[in-house]
KOLLUM-101985 format. One line per field, with one value per residue (C-alpha): x, y, z; residue in three letters; residue number from 1. Coordinates in nm, 4 decimals. Example, Ala and Ser with C-alpha at 12.3 -4.5 7.8 and 13.67 -1.06 7.14 Angstrom:
x c(1.2300:1.3670);
y c(-0.4500:-0.1060);
z c(0.7800:0.7140);
code c(ALA:SER);
pos c(1:2);
REM end
This chain:
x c(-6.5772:-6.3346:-6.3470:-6.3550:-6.6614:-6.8362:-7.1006:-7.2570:-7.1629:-7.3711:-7.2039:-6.8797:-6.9254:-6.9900:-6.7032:-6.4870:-6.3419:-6.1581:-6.0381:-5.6903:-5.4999:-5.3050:-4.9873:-5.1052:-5.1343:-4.8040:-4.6025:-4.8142:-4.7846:-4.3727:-4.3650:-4.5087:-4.2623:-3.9521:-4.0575:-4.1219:-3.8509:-3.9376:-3.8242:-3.8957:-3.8057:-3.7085:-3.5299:-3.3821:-2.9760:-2.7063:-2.9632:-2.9618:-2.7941:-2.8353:-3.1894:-3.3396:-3.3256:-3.4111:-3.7303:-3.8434:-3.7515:-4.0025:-4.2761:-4.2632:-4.2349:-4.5588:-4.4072:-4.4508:-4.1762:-3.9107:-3.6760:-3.3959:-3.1651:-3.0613:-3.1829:-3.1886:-3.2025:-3.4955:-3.6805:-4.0219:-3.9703:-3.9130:-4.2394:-4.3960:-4.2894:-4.4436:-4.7732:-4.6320:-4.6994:-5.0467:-5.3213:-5.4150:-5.7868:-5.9755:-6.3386:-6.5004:-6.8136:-6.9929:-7.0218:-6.7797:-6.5732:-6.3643:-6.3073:-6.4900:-6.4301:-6.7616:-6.7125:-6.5550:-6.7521:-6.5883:-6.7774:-7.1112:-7.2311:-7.1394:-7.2988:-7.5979:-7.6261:-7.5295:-7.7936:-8.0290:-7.9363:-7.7829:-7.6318:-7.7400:-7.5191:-7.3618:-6.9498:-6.6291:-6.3613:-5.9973:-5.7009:-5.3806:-5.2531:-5.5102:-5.4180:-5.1388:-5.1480:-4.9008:-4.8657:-4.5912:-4.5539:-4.5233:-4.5787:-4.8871:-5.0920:-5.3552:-5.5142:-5.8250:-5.6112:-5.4713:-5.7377:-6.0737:-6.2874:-6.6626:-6.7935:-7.0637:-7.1806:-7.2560:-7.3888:-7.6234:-7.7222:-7.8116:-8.0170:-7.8416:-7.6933:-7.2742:-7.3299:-7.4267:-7.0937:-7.2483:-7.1289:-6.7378:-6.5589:-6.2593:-5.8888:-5.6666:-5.5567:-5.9018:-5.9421:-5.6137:-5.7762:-5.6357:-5.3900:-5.0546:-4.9988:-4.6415:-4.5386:-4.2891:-4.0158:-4.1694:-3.9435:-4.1725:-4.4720:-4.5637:-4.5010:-4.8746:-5.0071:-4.7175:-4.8696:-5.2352:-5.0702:-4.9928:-5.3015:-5.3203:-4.9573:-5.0520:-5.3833:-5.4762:-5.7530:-5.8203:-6.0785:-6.1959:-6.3013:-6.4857:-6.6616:-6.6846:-6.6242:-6.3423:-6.1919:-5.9879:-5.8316:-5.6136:-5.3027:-4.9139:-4.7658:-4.4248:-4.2712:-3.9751:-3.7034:-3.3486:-3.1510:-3.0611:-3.4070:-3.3521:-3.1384:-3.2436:-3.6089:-3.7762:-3.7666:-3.9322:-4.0344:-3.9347:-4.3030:-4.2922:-4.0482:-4.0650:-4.4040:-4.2869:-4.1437:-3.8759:-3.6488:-3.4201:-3.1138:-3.0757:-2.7410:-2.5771:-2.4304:-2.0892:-1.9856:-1.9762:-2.1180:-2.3873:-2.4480:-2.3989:-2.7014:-2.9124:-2.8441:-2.8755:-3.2314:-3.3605:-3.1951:-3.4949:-3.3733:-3.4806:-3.4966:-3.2825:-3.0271:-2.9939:-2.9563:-2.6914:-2.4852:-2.2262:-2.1430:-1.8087:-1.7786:-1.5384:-1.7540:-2.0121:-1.8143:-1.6173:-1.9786:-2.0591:-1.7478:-1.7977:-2.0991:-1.8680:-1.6279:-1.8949:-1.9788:-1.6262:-1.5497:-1.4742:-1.6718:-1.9783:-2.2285:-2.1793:-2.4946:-2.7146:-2.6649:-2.5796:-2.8903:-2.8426:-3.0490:-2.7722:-2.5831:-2.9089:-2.9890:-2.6148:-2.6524:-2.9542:-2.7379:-2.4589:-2.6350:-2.7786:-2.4755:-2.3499:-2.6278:-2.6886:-2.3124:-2.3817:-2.6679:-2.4651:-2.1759:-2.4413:-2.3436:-2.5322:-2.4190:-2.1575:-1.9667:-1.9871:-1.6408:-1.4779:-1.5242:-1.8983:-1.8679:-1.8829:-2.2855:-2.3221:-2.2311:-2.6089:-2.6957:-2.4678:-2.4961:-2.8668:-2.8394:-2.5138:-2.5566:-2.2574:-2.0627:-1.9066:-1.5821:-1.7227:-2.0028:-1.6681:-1.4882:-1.8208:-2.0702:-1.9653:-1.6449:-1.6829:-1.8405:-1.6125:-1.3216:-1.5385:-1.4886:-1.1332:-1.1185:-1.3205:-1.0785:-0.7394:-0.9065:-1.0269:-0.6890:-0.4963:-0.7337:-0.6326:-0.3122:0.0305:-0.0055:0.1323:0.3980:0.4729:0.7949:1.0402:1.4195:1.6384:1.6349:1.3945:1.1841:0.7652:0.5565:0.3796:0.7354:0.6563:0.3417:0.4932:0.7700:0.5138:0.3450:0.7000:0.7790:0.4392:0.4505:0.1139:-0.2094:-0.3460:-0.7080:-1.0337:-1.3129:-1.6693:-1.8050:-1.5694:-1.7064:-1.6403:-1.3951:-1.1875:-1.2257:-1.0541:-0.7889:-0.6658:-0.6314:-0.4827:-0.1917:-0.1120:0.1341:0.2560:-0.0980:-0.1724:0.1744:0.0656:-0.3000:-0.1562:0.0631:-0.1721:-0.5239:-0.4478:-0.8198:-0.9595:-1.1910:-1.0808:-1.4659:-1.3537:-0.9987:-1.0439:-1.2683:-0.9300:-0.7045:-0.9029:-0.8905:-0.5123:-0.4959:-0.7044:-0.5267:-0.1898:-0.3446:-0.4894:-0.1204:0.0315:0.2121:0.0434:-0.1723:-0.5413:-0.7394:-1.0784:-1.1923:-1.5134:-1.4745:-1.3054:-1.0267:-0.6307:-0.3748:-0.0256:0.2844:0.2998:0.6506:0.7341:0.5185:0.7282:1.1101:1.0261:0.9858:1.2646);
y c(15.2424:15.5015:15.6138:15.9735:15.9364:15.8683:16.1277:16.0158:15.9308:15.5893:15.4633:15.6170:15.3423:15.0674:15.1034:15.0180:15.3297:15.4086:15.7648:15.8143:16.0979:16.3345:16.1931:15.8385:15.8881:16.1093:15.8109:15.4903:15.6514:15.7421:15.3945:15.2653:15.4560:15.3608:14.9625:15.0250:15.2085:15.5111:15.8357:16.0955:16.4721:16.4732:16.8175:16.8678:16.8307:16.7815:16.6656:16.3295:16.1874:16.4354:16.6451:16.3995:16.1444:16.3329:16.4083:16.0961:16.0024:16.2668:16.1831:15.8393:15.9719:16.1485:16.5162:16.8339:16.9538:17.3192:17.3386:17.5570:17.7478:18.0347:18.1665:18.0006:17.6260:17.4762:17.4743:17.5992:17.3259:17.0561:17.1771:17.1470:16.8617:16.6608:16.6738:16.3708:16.1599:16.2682:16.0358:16.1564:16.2231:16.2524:16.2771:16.5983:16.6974:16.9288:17.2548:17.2261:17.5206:17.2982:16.9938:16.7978:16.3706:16.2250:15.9575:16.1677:16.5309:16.8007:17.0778:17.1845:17.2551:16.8903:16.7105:16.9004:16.7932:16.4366:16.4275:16.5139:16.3792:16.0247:15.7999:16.1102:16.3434:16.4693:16.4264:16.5898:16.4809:16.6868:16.6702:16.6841:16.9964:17.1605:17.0352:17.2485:17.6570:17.8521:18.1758:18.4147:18.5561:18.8884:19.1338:19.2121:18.8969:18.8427:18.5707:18.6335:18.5540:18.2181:18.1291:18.3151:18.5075:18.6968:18.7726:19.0632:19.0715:18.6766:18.7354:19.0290:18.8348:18.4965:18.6933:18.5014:18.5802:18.6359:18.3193:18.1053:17.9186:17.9247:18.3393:18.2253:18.3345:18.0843:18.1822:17.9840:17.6916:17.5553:17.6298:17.4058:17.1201:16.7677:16.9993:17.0316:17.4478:17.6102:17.8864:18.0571:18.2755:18.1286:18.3909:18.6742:18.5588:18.7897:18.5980:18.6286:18.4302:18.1625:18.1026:18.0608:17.7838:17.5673:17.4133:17.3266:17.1570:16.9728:16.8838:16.9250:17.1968:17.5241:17.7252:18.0871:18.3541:18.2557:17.9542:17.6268:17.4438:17.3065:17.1930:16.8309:16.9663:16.7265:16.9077:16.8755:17.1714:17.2306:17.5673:17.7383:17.9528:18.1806:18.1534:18.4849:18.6147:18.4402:18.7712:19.0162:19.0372:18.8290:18.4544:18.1229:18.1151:17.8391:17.6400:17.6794:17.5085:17.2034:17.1258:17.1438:16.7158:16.7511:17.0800:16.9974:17.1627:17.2510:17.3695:17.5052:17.2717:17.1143:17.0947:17.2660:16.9766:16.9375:17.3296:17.2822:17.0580:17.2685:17.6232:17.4411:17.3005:17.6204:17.8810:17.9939:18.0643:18.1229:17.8381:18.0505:18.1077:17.7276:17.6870:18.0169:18.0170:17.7914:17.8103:17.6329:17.3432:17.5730:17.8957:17.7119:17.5485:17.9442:18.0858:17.8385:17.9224:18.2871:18.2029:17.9795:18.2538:18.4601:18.2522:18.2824:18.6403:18.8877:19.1678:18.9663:18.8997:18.5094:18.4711:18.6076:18.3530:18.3697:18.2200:17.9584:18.2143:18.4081:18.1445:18.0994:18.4191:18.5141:18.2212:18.3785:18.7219:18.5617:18.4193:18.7485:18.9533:18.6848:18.7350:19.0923:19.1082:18.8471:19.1119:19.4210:19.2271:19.0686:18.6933:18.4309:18.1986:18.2614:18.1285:18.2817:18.4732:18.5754:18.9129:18.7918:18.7488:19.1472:19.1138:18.9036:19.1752:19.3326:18.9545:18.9310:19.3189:19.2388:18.8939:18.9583:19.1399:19.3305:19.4506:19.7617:19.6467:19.5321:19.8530:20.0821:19.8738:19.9277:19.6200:19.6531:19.6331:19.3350:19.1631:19.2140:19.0625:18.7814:18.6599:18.7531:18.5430:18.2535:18.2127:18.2081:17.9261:17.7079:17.7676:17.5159:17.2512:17.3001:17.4421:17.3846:17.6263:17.9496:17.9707:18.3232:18.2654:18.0610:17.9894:18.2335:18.1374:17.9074:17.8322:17.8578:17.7126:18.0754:18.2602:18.2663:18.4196:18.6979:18.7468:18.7857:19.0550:19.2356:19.2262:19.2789:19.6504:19.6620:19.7254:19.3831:19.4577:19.2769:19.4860:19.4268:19.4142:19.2249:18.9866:18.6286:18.6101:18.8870:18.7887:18.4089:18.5845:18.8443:18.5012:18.2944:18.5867:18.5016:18.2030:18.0825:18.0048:17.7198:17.5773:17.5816:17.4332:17.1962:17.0230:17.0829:17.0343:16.8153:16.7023:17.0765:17.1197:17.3869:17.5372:17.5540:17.6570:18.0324:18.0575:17.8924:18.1258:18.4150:18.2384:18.1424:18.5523:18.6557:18.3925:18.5376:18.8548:18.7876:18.6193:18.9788:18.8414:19.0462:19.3360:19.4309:19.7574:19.7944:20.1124:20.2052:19.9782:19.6550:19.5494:19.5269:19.3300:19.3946:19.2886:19.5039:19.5869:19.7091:20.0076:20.0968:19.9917:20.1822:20.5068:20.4941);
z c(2.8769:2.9601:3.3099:3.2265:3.0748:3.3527:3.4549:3.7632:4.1002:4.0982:3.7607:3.9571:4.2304:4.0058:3.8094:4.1314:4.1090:4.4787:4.6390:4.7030:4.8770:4.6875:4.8511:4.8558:4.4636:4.3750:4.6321:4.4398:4.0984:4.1245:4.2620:3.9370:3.7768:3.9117:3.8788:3.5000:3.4529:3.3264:3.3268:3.6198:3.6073:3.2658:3.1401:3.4842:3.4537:3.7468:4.0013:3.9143:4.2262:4.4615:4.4657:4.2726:4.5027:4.8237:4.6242:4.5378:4.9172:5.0542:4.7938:4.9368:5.3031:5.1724:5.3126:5.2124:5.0574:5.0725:4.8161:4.9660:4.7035:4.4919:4.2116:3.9219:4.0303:3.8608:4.1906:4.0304:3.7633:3.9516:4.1962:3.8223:3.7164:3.9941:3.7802:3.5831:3.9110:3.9926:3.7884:3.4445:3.5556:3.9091:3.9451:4.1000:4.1971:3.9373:4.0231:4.3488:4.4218:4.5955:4.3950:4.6221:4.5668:4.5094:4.7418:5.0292:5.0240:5.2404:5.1316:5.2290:4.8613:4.7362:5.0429:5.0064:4.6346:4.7140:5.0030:4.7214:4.4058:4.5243:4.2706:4.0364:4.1282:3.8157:3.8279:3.5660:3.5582:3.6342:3.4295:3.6384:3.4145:3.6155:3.9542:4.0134:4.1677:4.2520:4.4659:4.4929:4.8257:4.8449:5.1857:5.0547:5.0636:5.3027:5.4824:5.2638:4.9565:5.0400:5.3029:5.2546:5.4335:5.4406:5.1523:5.2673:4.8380:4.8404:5.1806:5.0614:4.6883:4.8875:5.1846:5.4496:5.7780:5.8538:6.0760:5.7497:5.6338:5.2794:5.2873:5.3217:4.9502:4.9585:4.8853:4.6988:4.8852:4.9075:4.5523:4.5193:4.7137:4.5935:4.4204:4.4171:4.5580:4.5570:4.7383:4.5794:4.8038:5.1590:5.3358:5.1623:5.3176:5.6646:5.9640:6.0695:5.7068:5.7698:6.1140:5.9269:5.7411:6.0561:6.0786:5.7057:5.7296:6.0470:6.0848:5.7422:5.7753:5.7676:5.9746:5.8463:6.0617:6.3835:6.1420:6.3423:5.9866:5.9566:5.5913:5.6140:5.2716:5.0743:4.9890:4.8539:4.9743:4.7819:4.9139:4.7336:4.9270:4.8331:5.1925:5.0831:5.2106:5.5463:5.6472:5.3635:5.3788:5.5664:5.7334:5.7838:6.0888:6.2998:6.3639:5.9864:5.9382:6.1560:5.9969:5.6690:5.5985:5.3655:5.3049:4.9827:4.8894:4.5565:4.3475:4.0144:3.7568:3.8840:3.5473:3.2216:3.0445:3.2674:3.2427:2.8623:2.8316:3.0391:2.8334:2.4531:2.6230:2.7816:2.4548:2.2179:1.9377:1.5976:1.3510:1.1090:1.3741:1.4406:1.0407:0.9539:1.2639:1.3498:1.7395:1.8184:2.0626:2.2658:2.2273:2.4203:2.6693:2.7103:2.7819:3.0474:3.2225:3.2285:3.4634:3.6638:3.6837:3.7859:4.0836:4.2267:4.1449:4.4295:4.2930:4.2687:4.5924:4.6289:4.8596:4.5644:4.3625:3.9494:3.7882:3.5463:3.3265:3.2611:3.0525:2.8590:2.7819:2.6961:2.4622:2.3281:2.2965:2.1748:1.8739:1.8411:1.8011:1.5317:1.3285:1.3640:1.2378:0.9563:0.8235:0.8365:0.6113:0.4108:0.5164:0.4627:0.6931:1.0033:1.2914:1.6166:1.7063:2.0226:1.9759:1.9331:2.3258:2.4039:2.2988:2.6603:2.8549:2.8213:2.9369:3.2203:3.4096:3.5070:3.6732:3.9020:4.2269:4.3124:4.6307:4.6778:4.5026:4.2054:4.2222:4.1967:3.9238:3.7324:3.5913:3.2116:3.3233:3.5928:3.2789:3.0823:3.2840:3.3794:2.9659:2.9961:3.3165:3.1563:2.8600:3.0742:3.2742:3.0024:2.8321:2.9618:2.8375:2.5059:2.5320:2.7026:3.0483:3.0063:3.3031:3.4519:3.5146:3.2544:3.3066:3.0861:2.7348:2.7778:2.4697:2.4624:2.2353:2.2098:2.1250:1.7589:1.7927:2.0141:1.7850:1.4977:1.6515:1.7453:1.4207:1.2244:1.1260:1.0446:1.2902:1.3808:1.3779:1.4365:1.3047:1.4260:1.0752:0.9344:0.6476:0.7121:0.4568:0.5632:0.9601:0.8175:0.5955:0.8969:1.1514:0.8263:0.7902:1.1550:1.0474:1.3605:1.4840:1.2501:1.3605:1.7313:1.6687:1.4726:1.7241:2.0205:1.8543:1.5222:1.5248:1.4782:1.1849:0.9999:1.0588:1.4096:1.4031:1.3817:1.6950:1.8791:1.7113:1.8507:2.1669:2.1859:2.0607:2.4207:2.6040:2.5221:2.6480:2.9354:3.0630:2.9221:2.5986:2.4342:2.4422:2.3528:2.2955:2.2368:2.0218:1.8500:1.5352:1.6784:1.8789:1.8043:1.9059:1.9399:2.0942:2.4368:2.4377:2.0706:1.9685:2.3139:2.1610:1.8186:1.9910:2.1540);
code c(UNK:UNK:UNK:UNK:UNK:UNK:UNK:UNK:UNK:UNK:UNK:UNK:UNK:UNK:UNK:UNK:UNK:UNK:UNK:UNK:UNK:UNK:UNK:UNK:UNK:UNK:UNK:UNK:UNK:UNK:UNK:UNK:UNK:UNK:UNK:UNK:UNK:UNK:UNK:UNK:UNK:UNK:UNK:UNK:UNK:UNK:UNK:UNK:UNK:UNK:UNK:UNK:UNK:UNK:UNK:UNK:UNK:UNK:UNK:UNK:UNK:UNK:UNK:UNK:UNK:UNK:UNK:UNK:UNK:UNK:UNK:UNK:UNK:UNK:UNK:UNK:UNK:UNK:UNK:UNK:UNK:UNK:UNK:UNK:UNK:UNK:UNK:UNK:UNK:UNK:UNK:UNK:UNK:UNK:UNK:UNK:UNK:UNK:UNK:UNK:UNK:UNK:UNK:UNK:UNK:UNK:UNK:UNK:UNK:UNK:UNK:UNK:UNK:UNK:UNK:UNK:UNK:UNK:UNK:UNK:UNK:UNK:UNK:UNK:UNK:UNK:UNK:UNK:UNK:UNK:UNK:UNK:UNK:UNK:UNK:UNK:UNK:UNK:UNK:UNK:UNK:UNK:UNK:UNK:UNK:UNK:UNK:UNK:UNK:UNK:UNK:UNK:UNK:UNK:UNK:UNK:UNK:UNK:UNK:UNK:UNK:UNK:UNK:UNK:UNK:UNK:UNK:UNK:UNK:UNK:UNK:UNK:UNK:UNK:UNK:UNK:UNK:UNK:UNK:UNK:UNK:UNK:UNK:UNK:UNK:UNK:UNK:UNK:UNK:UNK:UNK:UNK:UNK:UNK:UNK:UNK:UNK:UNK:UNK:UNK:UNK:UNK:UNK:UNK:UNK:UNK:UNK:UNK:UNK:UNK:UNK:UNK:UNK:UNK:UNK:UNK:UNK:UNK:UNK:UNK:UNK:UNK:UNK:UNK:UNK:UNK:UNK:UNK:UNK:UNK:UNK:UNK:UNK:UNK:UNK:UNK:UNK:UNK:UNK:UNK:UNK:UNK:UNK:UNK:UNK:UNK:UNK:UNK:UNK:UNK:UNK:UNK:UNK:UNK:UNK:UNK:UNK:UNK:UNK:UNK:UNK:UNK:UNK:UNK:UNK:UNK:UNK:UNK:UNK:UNK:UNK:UNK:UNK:UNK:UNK:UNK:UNK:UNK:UNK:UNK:UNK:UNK:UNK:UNK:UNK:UNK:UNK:UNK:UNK:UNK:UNK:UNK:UNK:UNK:UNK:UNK:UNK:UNK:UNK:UNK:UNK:UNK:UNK:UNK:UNK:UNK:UNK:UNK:UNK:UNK:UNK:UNK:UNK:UNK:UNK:UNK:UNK:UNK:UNK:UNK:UNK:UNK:UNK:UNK:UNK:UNK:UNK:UNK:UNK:UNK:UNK:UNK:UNK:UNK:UNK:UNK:UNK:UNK:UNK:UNK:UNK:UNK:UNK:UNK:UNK:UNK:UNK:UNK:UNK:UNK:UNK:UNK:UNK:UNK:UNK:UNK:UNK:UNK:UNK:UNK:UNK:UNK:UNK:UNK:UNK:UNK:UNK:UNK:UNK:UNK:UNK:UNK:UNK:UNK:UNK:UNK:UNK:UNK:UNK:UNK:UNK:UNK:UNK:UNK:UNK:UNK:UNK:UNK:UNK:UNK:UNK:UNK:UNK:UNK:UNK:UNK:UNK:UNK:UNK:UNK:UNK:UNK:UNK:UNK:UNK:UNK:UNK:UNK:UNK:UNK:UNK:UNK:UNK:UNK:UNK:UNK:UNK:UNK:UNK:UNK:UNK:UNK:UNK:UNK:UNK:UNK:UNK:UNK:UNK:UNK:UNK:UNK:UNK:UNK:UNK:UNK:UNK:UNK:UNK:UNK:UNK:UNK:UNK:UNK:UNK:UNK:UNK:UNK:UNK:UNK:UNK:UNK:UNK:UNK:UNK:UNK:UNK:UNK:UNK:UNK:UNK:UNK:UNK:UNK:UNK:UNK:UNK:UNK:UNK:UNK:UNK:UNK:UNK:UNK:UNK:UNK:UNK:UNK:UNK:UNK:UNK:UNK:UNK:UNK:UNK:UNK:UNK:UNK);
pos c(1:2:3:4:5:6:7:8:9:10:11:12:13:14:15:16:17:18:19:20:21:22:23:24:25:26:27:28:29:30:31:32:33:34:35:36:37:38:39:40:41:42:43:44:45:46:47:48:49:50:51:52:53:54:55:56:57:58:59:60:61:62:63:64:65:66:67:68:69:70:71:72:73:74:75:76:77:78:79:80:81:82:83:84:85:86:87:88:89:90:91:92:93:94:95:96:97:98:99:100:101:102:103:104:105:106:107:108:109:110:111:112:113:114:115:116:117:118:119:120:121:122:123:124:125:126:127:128:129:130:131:132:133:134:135:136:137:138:139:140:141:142:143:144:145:146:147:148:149:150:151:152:153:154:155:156:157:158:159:160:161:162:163:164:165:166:167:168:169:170:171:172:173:174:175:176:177:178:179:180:181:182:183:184:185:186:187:188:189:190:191:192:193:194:195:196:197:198:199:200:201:202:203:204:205:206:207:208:209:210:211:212:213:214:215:216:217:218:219:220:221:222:223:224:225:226:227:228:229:230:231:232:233:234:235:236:237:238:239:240:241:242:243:244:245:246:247:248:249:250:251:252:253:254:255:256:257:258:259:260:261:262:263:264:265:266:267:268:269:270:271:272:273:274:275:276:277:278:279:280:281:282:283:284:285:286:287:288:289:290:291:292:293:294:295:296:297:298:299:300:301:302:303:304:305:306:307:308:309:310:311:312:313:314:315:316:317:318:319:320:321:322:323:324:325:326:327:328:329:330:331:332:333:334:335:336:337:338:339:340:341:342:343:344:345:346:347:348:349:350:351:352:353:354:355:356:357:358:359:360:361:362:363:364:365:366:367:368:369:370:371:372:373:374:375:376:377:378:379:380:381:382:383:384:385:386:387:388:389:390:391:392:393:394:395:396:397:398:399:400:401:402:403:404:405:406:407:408:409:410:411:412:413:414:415:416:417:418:419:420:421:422:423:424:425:426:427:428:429:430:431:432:433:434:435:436:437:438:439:440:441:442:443:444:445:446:447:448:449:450:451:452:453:454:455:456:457:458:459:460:461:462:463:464:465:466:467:468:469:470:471:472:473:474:475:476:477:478:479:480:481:482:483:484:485:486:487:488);
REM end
C-alpha cells in the first residue's frame, strides 16, 4: 500500500510512519543524494564549486539561509530548487489551515479534531510542489500579511469574543508551515516587520497580537538580497542578520562557456527559429561577451549588477532580428550576421543602470559600443593581435584587406535586407579575406566563414583600419584614409 493513500491518522501510526523536521528532512534527503550520487541543483551553471557547496554545507548545518548578490544570479532558482530535497509527500491534517503533522498538532483546530476523532481523524497528503511560498518584500507589507492578525468578520460570523484565539486570520508564514518560504529583496522589508521575524528565526514561533499562543512553526527560511539595496533603499538590520545561519554569496558566469550554457538553456525560442536559423559558434560566444563588457564598462553602474537576463533575452532578440530579416528577403533558411547584432540594443538599454557618464554618452549609444568593444576583445582569439604601433615597413597580415578597400572604387555596403545570397557574394568579392581565414582558421566551415569575415571587417574597425558608417539602409565600410587622398 502506498503511503499516500493513507486516510487516517490510526492507519498513519501503524504504517510506522515517523515526523521529521523540515530541516531534518531537506539535510537526510540531500544526504541520500550525495551517497547515491545523484544530481543536485540541476540547470544551475558556474556554481558548481563555489555556491553550491556552501549550500549544501548550510542545509546540513540545518540554517536558514541569505543568498547575497546582484541581479540576475539564479538566487530565486536555487531557493526553488531546494524542493527536490524535501520528501515527495507529507501527511497533513484535513482541513488544517496550517498544515498541521498528525502526530505533532500545533494548531488549535487539528488538536481539537484529534481530541475528538482519535485514530479517525481524516489525513491528505502534501506534495512538495506545494511546500514552497514566496513573498516579495515591498514597503508596503504588514505584519498582518506575513504574520496575521484579528479578523473582526470571522470574529463576528463565529459569535466569539477578540480574546478567543480561534478569531486570529493567519498571514503567510504560518500558511507556509513545514514549508520552505523565501523572501525575496530582504533589504525591502520595513525594519519594524524584520524585527517580527526574530522570534520565528530564533525560537521558532510566532505570537500575534496580545494572544498568549504561541506557534512552534516548522520553517526553512531562505531570504534573497541585492547589496545594492543595503545603501539604496533600505537594509538588513543587524539582529536580522545574526539570526539568519548561512548568508551565501552568489556571482556571474566567470566564463563565456559557462555563460554560454546558461543563455542556450534559459532562450525560448520558437521551434522554427531553432530549425531556419543558423547562429555561429562565434556569434554566440560575441554575445556573451558584450555582457562581460558590460560589466566592466565605465559608463555602466557596476554595483547594479548586469543580469544574466540580458544575454538571454538578446539571444532571444538576436534570433529575432535574423528572422524578421529572413521574411522581408523571402529566405527560407538564414544565418545570423553581425549586423544582426544592432537588434540587441532594445535588449541591452533596459537591463544596464547608468552613471552620469554613460547617461550623457546616451544608452543606444553605450550599447552600441559595448558590441564594438566585445568584438575587439574576442579578436585576438582568432586572429593574430592587431598592434597599434608597427616598425616602418613592417608587414600585417591585415595589409591586404586595407589595401583592398583603398583601392575598391566602389561603396562597400552591407544592406539590412540583403538576401542571403547577395550578403555571401558582397563578403566573397572581398578576396583577401578568404586568404587571411584560411591561414588563421583552416578548420572554418564555409557555413561559418562569413559571420568571421564580418567580424575580422568590425575588428579592423574598431582598431581604426578601417572605417564604418551606419545609415538608414545598412552600414559601409571603407578604407578611412582614401575617400580623404581622392579629394585632394
Amino acid at each position: 500500500m502506498k503511503i499516500e493513500n493513507i486516510s487516517t491518522l490510526g492507519a498513519l501510526k501503524k504504517s510506522g510512519y515517523t515526523s521529521r523536521s523540515i530541516k531534518d528532512e531537506l539535510r537526510d534527503n540531500l544526504i541520500e543524494k550525495i551517497k547515491r550520487k545523484e544530481p543536485i541543483f540541476t540547470g544551475i551553471h558556474g556554481y558548481e564549486n563555489t555556491v553550491i557547496p556552501e549550500l549544501q554545507r548550510a542545509i546540513l548545518s540545518r540554517h536558514n539561509i541569505n543568498l547575497l548578490g546582484l541581479r540576475g544570479q539564479a538566487k530565486t532558482r536555487l531557493a526553488r530548487l531546494m524542493l527536490t530535497l524535501l520528501d515527495e509527500y507529507i501527511p497533513v491534517v484535513e482541513g488544517s489551515e496550517i498544515n498541521d503533522d498528525p502526530l505533532n498538532p500545533i494548531s488549535r483546530y487539528a488538536k481539537e479534531l484529534i481530541n475528538e476523532k482519535g485514530d479517525n481523524t481524516p489525513i491528505s497528503w502534501m506534495h512538495r510542489s506545494e511546500r514552497f511560498a514566496e513573498k516579495l518584500a515591498t514597503p508596503d507589507v504588514t505584519v498582518a500579511d506575513i504574520i496575521g492578525d484579528v479578523d473582526p468578520i470571522k470574529a463576528a460570523n463565529l459569535k466569539l469574543s477578540y480574546a478567543d484565539d480561534r478569531v486570529i486570520h493567519y498571514g503567510m508564514i504560518p500558511r507556509a508551515n513545514r514549508c520552505i518560504f523565501v523572501i525575496n529583496e530582504l533589504p525591502d522589508l520595513q525594519a519594524r516587520i524584520q524585527v517580527a521575524l526574530f522570534n520565528i528565526l530564533q525560537e521558532g514561533d510566532i505570537q500575534i497580537r496580545g494572544f498568549k499562543l504561541r506557534l512552534p512553526l516548522d520553517m526553512q527560511f531562505v531570504f534573497t538580497a541585492n547589496p545594492e539595496d543595503y545603501t539604496n533603499r533600505g537594509s538588513i538590520i543587524t539582529p536580522l542578520k545574526d539570526r539568519i545561519g548561512s548568508q551565501i554569496l552568489t556571482h556571474y558566469p566567470d566564463d563565456i562557456e559557462t555563460a554560454k550554457r546558461i543563455t542556450q538553456q534559459e532562450a525560448k525560442s520558437d521551434l522554427r527559429q531553432k530549425e531556419n536559423i543558423h547562429v555561429p559558434e562565434l556569434a554566440k560566444d560575441l554575445l556573451e561577451q558584450i555582457v562581460f563588457e558590460a560589466r566592466e564598462s565605465d559608463f555602466i553602474d557596476e554595483k547594479s549588477g548586469v543580469s544574466a537576463r540580458l544575454s538571454i533575452t538578446a539571444f532571444e532578440n538576436l534570433l529575432s532580428t535574423a528572422e524578421l530579416r529572413a521574411l522581408k528577403a523571402g529566405d527560407a533558411k538564414t544565418t545570423v550576421r553581425l549586423s544582426d547584432f544592432l537588434g540587441i540594443i532594445p535588449a541591452i538599454t533596459g537591463k544596464v543602470e547608468l552613471v552620469y557618464e554613460g547617461e550623457q554618452e546616451g544608452a543606444a549609444q553605450v550599447a552600441y559600443n559595448l558590441i564594438g568593444d566585445a568584438v575587439k576583445s574576442l579578436f585576438p582569439e582568432f586572429f593574430p593581435k592587431i598592434e597599434k604601433l608597427r616598425k616602418q615597413n613592417e608587414e600585417s597580415p591585415y595589409d591586404p584587406i586595407v589595401s583592398w578597400f583603398f583601392n575598391n572604387t566602389d561603396e562597400f555596403e552591407l544592406l539590412d535586407d540583403l538576401r542571403d545570397k547577395a550578403y555571401k557574394s558582397l563578403l566573397e568579392s572581398v578576396s583577401p579575406l578568404d586568404d587571411l581565414i584560411g591561414e588563421h582558421q583552416p578548420k572554418l566551415s564555409k557555413k561559418e566563414s562569413y559571420f568571421v569575415k564580418e567580424f575580422v571587417l568590425w575588428a579592423l574597425v574598431e582598431h581604426k583600419l578601417l572605417s564604418k558608417y551606419r545609415f538608414t539602409e545598412g552600414l559601409q565600410f571603407k578604407d578611412p584614409y582614401g575617400s580623404f587622398i581622392s579629394d585632394l
